[in-house]
mmCIF file as Biopython writes it, N, C-alpha, C and O atoms, coordinates in Angstrom:
data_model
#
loop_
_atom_site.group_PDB
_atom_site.id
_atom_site.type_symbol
_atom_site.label_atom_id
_atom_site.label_alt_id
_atom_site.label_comp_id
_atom_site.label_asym_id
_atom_site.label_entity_id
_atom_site.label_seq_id
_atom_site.pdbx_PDB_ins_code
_atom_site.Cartn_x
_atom_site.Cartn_y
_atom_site.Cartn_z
_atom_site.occupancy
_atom_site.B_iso_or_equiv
_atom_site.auth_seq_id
_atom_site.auth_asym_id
_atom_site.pdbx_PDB_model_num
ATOM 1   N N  . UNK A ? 1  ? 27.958 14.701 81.588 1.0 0.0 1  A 1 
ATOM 2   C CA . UNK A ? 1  ? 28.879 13.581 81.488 1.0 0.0 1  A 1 
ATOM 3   C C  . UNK A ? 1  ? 30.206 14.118 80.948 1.0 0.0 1  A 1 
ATOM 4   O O  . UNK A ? 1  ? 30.324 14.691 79.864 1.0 0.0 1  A 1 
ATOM 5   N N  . UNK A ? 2  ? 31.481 13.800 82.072 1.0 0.0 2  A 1 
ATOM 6   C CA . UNK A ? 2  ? 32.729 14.066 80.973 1.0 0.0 2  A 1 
ATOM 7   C C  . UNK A ? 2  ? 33.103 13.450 80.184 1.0 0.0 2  A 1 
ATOM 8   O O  . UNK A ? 2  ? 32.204 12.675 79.860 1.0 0.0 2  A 1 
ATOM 9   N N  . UNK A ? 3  ? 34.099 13.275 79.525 1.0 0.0 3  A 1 
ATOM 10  C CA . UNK A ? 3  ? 34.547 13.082 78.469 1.0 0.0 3  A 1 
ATOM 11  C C  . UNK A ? 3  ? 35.089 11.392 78.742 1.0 0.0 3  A 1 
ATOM 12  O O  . UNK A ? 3  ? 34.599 10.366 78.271 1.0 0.0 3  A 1 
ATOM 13  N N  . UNK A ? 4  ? 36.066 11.519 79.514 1.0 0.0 4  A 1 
ATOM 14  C CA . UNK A ? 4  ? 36.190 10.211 80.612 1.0 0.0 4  A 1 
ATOM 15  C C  . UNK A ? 4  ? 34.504 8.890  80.935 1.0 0.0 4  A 1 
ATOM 16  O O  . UNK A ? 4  ? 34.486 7.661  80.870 1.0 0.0 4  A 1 
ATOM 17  N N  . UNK A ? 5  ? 33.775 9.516  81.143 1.0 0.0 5  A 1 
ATOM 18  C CA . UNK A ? 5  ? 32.515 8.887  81.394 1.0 0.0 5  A 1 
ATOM 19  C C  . UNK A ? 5  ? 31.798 8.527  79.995 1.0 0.0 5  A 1 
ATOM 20  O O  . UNK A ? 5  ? 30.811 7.795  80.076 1.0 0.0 5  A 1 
ATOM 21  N N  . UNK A ? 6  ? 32.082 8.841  79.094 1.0 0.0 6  A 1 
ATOM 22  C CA . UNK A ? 6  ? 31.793 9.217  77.980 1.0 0.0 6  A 1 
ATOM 23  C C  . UNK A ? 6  ? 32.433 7.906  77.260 1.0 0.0 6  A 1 
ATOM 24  O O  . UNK A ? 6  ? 31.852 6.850  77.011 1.0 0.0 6  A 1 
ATOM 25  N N  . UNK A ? 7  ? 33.557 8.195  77.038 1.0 0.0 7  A 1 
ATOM 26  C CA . UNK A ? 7  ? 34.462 6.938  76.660 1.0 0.0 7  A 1 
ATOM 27  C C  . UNK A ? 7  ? 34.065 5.507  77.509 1.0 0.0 7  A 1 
ATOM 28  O O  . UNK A ? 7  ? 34.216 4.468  76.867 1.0 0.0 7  A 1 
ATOM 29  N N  . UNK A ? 8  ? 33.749 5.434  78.401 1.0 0.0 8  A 1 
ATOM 30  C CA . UNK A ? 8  ? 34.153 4.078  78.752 1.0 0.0 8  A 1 
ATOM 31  C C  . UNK A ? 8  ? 32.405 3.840  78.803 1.0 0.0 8  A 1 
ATOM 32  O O  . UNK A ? 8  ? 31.990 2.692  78.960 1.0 0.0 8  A 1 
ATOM 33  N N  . UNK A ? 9  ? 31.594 4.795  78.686 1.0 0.0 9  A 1 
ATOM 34  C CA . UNK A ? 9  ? 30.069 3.977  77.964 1.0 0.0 9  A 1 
ATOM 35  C C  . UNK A ? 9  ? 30.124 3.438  76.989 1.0 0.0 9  A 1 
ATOM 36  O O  . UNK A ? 9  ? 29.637 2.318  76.833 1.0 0.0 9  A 1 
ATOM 37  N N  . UNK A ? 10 ? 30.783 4.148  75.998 1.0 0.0 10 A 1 
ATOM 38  C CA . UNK A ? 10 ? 30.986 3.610  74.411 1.0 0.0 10 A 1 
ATOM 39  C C  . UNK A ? 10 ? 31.738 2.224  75.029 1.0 0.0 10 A 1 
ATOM 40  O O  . UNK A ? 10 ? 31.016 1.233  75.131 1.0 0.0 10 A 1 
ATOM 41  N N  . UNK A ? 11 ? 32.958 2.122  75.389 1.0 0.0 11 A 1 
ATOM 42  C CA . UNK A ? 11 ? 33.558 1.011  75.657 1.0 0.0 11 A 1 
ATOM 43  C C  . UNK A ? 11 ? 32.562 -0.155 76.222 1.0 0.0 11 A 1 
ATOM 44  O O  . UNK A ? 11 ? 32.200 -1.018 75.422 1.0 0.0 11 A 1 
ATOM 45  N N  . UNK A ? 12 ? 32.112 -0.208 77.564 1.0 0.0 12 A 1 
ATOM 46  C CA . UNK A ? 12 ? 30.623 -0.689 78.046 1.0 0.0 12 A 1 
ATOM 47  C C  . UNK A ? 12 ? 29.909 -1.391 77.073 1.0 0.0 12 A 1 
ATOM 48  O O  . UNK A ? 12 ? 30.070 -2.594 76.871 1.0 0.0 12 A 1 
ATOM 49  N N  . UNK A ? 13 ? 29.071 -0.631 76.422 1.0 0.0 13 A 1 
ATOM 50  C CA . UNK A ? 13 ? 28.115 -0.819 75.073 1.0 0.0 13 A 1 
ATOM 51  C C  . UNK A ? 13 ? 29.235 -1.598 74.370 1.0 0.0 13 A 1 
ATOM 52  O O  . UNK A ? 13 ? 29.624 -2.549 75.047 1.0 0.0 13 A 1 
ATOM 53  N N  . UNK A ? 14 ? 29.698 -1.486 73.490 1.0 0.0 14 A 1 
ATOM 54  C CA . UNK A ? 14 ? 30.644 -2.084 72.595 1.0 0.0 14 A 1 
ATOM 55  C C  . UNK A ? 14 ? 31.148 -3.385 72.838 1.0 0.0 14 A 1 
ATOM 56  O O  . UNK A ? 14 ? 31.548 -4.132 71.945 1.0 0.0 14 A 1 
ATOM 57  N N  . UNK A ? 15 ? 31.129 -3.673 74.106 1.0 0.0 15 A 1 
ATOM 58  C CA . UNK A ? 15 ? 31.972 -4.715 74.871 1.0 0.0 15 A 1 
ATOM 59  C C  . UNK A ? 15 ? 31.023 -5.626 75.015 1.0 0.0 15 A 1 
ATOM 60  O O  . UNK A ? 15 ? 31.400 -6.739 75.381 1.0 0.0 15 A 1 
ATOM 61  N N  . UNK A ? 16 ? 29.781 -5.440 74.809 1.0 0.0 16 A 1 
ATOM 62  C CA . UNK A ? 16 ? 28.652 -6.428 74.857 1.0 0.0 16 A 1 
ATOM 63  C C  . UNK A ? 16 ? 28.646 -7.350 73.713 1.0 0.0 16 A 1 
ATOM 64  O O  . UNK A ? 16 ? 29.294 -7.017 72.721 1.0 0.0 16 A 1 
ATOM 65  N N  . UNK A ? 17 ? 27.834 -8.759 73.713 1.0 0.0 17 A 1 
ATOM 66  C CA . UNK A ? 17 ? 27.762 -9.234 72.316 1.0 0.0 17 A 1 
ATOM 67  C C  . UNK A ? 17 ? 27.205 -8.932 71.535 1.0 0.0 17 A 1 
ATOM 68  O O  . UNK A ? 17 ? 27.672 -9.202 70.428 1.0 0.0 17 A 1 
ATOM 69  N N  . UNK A ? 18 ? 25.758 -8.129 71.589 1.0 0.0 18 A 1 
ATOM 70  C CA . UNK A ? 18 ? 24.552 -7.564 70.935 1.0 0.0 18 A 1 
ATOM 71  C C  . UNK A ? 18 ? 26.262 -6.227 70.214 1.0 0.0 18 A 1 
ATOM 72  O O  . UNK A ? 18 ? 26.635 -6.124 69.046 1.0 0.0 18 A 1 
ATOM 73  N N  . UNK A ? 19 ? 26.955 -5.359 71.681 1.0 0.0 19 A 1 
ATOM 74  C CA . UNK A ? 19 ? 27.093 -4.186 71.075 1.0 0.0 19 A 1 
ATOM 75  C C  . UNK A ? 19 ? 28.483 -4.515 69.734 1.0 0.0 19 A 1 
ATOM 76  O O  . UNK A ? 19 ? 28.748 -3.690 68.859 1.0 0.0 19 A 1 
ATOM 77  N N  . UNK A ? 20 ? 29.172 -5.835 69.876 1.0 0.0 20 A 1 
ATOM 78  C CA . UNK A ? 20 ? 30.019 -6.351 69.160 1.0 0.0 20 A 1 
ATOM 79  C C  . UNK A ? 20 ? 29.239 -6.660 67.569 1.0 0.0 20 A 1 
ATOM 80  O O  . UNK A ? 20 ? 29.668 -6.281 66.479 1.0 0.0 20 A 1 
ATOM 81  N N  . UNK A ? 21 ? 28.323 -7.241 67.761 1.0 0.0 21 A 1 
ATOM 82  C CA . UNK A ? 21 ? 27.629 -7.483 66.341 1.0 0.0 21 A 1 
ATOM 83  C C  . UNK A ? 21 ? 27.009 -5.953 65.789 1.0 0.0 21 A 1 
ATOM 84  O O  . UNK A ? 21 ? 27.052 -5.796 64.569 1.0 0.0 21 A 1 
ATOM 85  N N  . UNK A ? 22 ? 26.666 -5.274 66.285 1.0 0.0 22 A 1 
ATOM 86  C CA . UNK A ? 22 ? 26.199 -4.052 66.126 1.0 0.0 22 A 1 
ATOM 87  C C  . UNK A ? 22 ? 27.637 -2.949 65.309 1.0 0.0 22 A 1 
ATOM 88  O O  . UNK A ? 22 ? 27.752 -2.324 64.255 1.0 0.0 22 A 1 
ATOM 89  N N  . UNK A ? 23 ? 28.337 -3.159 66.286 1.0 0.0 23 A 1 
ATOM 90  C CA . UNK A ? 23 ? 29.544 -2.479 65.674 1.0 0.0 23 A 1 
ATOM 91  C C  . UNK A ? 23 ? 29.928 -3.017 64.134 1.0 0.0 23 A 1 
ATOM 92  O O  . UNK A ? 23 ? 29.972 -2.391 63.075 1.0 0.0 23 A 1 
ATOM 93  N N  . UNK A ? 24 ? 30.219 -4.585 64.465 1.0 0.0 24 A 1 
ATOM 94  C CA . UNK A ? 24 ? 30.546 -5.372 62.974 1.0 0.0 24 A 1 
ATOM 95  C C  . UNK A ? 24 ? 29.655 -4.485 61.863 1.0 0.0 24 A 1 
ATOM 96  O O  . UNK A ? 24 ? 29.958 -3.855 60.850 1.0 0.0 24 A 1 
ATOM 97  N N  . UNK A ? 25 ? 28.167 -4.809 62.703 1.0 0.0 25 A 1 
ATOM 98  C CA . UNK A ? 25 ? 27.362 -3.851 60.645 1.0 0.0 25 A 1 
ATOM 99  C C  . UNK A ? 25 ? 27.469 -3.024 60.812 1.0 0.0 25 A 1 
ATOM 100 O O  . UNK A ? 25 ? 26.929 -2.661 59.767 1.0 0.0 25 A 1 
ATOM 101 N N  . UNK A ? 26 ? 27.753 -2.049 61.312 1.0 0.0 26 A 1 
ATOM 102 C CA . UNK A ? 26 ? 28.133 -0.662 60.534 1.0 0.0 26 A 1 
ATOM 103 C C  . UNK A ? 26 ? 29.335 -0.206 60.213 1.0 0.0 26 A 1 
ATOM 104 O O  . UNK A ? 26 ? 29.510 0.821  59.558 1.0 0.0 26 A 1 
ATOM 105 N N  . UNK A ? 27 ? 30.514 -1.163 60.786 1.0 0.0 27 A 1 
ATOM 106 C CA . UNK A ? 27 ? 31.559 -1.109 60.084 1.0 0.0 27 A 1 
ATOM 107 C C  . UNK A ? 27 ? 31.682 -1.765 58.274 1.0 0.0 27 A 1 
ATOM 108 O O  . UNK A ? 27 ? 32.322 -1.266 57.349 1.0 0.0 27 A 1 
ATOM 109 N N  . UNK A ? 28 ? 31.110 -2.597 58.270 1.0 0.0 28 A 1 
ATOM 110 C CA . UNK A ? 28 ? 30.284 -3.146 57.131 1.0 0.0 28 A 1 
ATOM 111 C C  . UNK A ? 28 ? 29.125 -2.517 56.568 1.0 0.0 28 A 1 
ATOM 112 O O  . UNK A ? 28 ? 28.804 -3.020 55.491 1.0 0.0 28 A 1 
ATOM 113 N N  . UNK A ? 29 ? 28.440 -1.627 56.936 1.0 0.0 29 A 1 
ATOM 114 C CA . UNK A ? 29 ? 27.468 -0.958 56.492 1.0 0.0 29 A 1 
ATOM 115 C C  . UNK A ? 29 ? 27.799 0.001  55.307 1.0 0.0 29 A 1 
ATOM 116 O O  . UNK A ? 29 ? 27.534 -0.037 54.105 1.0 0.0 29 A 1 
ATOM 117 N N  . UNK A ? 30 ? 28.709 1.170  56.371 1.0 0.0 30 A 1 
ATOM 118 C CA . UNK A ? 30 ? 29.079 2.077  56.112 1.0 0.0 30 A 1 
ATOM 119 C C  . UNK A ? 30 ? 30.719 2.148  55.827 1.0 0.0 30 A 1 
ATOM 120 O O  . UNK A ? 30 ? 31.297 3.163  56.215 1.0 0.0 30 A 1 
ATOM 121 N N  . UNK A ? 31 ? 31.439 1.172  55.204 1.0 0.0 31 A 1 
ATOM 122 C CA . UNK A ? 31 ? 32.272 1.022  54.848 1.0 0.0 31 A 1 
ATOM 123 C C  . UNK A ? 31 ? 33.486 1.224  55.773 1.0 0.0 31 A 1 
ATOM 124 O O  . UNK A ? 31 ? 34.132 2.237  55.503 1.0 0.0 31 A 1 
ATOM 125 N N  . UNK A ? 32 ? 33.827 0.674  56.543 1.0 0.0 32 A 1 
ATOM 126 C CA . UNK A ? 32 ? 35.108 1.824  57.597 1.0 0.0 32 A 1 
ATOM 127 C C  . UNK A ? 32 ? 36.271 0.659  56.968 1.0 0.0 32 A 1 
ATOM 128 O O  . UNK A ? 32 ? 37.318 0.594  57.611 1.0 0.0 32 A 1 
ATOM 129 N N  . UNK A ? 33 ? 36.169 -0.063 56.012 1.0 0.0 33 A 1 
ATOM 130 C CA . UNK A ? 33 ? 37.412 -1.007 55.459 1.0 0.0 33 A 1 
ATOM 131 C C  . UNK A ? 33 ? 37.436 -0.473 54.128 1.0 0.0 33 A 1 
ATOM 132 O O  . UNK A ? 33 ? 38.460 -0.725 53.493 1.0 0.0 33 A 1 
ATOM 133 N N  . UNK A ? 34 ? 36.695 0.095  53.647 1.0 0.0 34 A 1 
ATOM 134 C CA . UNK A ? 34 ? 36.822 0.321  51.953 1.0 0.0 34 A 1 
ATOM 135 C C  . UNK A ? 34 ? 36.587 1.672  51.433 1.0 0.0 34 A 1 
ATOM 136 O O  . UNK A ? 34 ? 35.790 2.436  51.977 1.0 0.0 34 A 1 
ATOM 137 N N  . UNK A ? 35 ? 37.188 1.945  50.509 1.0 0.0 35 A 1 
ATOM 138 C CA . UNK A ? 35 ? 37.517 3.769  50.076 1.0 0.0 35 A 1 
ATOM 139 C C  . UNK A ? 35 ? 35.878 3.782  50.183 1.0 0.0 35 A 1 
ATOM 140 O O  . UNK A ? 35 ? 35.031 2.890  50.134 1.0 0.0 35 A 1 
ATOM 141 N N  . UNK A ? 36 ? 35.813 5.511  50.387 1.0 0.0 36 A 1 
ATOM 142 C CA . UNK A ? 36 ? 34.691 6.347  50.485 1.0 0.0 36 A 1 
ATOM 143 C C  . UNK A ? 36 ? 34.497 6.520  48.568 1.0 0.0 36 A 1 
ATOM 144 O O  . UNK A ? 36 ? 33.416 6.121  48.134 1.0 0.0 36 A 1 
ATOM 145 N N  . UNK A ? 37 ? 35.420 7.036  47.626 1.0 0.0 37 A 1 
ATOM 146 C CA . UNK A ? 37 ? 35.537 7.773  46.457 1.0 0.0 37 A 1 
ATOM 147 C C  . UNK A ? 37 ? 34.648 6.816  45.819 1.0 0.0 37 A 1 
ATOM 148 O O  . UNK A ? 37 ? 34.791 5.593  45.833 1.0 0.0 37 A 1 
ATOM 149 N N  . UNK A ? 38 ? 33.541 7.603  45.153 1.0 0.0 38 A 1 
ATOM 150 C CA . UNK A ? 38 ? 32.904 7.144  43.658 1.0 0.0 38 A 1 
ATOM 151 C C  . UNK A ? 38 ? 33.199 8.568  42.816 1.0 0.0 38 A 1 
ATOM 152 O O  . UNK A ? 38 ? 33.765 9.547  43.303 1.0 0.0 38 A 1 
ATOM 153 N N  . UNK A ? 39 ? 32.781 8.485  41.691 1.0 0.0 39 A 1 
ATOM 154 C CA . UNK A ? 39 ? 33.455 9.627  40.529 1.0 0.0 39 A 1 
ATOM 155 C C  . UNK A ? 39 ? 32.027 11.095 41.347 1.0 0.0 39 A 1 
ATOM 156 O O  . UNK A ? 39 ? 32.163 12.294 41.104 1.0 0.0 39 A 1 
ATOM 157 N N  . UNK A ? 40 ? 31.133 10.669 42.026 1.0 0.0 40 A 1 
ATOM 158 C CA . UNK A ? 40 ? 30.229 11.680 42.371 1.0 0.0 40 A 1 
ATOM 159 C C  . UNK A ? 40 ? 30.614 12.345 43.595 1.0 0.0 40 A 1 
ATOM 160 O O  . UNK A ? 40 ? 30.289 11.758 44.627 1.0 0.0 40 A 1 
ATOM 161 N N  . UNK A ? 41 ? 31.135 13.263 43.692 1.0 0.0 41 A 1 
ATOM 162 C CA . UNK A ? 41 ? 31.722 14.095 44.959 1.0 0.0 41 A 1 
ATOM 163 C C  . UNK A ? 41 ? 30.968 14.383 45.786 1.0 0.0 41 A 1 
ATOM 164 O O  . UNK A ? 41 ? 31.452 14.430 46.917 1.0 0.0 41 A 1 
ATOM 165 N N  . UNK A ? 42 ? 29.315 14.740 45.631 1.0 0.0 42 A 1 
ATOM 166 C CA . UNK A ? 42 ? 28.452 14.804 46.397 1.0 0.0 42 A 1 
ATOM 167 C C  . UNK A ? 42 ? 28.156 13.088 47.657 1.0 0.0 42 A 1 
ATOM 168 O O  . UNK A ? 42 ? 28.065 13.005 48.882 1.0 0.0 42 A 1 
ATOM 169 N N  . UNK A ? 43 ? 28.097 12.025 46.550 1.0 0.0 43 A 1 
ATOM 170 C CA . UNK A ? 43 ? 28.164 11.168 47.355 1.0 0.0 43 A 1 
ATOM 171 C C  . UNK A ? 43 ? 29.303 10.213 47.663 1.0 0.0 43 A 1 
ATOM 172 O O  . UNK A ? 43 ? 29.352 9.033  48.013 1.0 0.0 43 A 1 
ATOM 173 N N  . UNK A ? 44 ? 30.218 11.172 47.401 1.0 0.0 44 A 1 
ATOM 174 C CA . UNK A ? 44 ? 31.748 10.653 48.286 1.0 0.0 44 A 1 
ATOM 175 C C  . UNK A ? 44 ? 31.286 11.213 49.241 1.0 0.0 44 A 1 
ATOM 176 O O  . UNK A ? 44 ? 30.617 10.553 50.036 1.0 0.0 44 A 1 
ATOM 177 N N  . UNK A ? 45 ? 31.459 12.314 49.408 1.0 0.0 45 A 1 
ATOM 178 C CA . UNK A ? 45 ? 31.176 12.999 50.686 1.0 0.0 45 A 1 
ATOM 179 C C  . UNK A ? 45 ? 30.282 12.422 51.783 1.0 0.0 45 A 1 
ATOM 180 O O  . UNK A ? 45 ? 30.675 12.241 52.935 1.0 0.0 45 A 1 
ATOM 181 N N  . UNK A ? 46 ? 28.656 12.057 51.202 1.0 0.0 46 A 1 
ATOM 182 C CA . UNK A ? 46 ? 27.873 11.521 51.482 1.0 0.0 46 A 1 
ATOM 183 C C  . UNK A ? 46 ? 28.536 10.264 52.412 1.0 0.0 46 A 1 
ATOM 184 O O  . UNK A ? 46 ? 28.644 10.289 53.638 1.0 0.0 46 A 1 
ATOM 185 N N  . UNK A ? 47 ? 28.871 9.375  51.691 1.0 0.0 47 A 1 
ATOM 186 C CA . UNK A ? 47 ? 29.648 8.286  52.266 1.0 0.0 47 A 1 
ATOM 187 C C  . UNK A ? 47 ? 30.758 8.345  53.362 1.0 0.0 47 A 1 
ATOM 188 O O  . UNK A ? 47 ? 30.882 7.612  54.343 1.0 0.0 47 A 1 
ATOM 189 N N  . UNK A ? 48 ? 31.681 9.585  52.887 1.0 0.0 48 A 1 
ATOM 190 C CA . UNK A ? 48 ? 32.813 9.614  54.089 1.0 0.0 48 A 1 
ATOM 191 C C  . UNK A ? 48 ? 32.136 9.826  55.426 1.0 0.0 48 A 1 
ATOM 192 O O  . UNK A ? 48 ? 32.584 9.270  56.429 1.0 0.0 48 A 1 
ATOM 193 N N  . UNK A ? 49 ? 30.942 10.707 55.481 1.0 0.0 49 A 1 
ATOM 194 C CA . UNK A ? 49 ? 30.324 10.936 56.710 1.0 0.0 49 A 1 
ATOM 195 C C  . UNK A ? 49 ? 29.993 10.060 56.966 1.0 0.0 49 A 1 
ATOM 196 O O  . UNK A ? 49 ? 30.302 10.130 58.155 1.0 0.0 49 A 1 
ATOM 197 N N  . UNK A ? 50 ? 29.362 8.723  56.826 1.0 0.0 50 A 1 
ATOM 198 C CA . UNK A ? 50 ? 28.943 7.761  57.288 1.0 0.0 50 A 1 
ATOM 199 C C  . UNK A ? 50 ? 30.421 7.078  57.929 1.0 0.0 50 A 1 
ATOM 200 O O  . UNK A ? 50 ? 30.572 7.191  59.146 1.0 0.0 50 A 1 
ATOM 201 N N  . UNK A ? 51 ? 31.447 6.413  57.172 1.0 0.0 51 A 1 
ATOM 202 C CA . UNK A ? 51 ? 32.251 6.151  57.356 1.0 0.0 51 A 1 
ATOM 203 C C  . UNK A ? 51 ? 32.874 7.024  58.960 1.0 0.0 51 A 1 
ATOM 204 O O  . UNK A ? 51 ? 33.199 6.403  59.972 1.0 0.0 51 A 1 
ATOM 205 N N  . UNK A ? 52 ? 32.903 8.164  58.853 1.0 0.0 52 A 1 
ATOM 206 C CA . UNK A ? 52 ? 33.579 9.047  60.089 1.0 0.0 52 A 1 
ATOM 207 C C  . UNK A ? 52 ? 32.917 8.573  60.843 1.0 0.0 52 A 1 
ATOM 208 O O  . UNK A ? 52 ? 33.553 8.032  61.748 1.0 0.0 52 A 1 
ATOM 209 N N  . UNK A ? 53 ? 30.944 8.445  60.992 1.0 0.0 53 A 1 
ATOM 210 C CA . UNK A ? 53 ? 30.652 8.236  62.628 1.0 0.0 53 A 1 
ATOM 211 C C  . UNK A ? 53 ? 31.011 6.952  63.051 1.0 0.0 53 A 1 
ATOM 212 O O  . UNK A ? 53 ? 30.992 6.804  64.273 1.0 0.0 53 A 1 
ATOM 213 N N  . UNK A ? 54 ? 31.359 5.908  62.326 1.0 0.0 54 A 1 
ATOM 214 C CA . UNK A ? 54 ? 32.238 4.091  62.671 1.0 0.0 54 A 1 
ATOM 215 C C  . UNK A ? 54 ? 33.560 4.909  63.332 1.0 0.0 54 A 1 
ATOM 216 O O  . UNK A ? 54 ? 33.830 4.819  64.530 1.0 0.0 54 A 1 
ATOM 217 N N  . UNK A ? 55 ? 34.282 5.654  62.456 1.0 0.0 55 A 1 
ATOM 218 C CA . UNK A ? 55 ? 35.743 6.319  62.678 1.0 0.0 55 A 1 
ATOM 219 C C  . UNK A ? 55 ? 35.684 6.153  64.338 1.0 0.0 55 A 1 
ATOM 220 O O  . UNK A ? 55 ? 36.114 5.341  65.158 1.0 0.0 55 A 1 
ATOM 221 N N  . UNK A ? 56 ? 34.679 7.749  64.373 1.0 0.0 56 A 1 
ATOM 222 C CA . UNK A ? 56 ? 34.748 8.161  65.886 1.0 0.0 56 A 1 
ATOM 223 C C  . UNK A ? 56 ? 34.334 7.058  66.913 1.0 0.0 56 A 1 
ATOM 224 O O  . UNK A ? 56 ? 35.236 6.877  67.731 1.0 0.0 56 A 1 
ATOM 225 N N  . UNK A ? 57 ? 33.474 6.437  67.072 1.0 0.0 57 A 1 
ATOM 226 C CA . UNK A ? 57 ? 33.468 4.668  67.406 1.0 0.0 57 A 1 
ATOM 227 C C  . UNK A ? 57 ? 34.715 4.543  68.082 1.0 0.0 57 A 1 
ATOM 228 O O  . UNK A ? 57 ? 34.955 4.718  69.277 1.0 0.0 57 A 1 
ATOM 229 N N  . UNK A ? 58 ? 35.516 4.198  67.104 1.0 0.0 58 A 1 
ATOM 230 C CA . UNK A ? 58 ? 36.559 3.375  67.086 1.0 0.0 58 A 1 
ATOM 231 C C  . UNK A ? 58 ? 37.714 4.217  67.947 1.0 0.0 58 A 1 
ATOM 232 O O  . UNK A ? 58 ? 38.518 3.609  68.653 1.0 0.0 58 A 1 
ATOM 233 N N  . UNK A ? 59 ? 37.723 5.355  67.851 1.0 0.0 59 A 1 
ATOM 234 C CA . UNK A ? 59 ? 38.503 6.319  68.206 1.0 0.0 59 A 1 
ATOM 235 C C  . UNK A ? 59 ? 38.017 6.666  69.235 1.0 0.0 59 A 1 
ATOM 236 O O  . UNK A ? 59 ? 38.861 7.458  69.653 1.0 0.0 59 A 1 
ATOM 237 N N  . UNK A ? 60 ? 37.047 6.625  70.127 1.0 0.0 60 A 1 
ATOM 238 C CA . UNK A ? 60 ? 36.547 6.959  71.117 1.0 0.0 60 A 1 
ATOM 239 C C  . UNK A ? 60 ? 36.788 5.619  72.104 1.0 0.0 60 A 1 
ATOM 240 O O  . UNK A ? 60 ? 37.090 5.647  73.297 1.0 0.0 60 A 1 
ATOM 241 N N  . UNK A ? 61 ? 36.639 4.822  71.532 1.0 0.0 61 A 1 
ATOM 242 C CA . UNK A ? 61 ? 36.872 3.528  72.719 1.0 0.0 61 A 1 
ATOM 243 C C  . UNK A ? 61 ? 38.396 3.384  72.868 1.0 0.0 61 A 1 
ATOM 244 O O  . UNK A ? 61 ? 38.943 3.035  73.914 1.0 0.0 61 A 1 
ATOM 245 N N  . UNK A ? 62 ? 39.110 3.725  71.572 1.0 0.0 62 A 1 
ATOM 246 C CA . UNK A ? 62 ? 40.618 3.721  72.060 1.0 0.0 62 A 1 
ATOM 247 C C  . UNK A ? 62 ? 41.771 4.180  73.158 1.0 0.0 62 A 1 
ATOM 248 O O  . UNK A ? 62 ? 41.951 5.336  73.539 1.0 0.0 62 A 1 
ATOM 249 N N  . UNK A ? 63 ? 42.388 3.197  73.509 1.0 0.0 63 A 1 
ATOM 250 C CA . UNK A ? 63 ? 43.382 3.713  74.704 1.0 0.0 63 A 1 
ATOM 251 C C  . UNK A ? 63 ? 44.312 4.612  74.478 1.0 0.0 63 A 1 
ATOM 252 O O  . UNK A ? 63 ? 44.760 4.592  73.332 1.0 0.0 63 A 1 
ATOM 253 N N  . UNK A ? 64 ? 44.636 5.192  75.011 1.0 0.0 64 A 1 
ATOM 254 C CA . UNK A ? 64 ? 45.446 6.893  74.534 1.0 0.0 64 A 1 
ATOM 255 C C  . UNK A ? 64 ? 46.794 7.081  75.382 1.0 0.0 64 A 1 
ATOM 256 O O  . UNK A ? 64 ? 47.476 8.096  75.240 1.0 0.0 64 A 1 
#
């Protein structure tokens, strides 16, 4: 699959109502509205990674 084909599955999926509510909780899950930082650097970190795979989501369905 290219990259092109790639994107507009995510888009596809996403564009559904199941894939719209799906997106909502893990943007809510995993925070993609609210800082990653607690005073523990291990689980900042912990957290930003969660946060990044919503990121790429979002960045992958985007028009360019």
């Amino acid at each position: 699959m290219n990259p092109k084909e790639l994107k507009a599955a995510y888009k596809a999926c996403f564009a559904t109502n199941d894939g719209k509510i799906v997106l909502d909780d893990l943007e809510q899950r995993f925070g993609l509205w609210r800082t990653s930082y607690v005073p523990d650097s291990d689980e900042t970190a912990f957290r930003e990674g969660q946060r990044d795979a919503v990121v790429f989501i979002h960045n992958t369905m985007k028009e360019k």
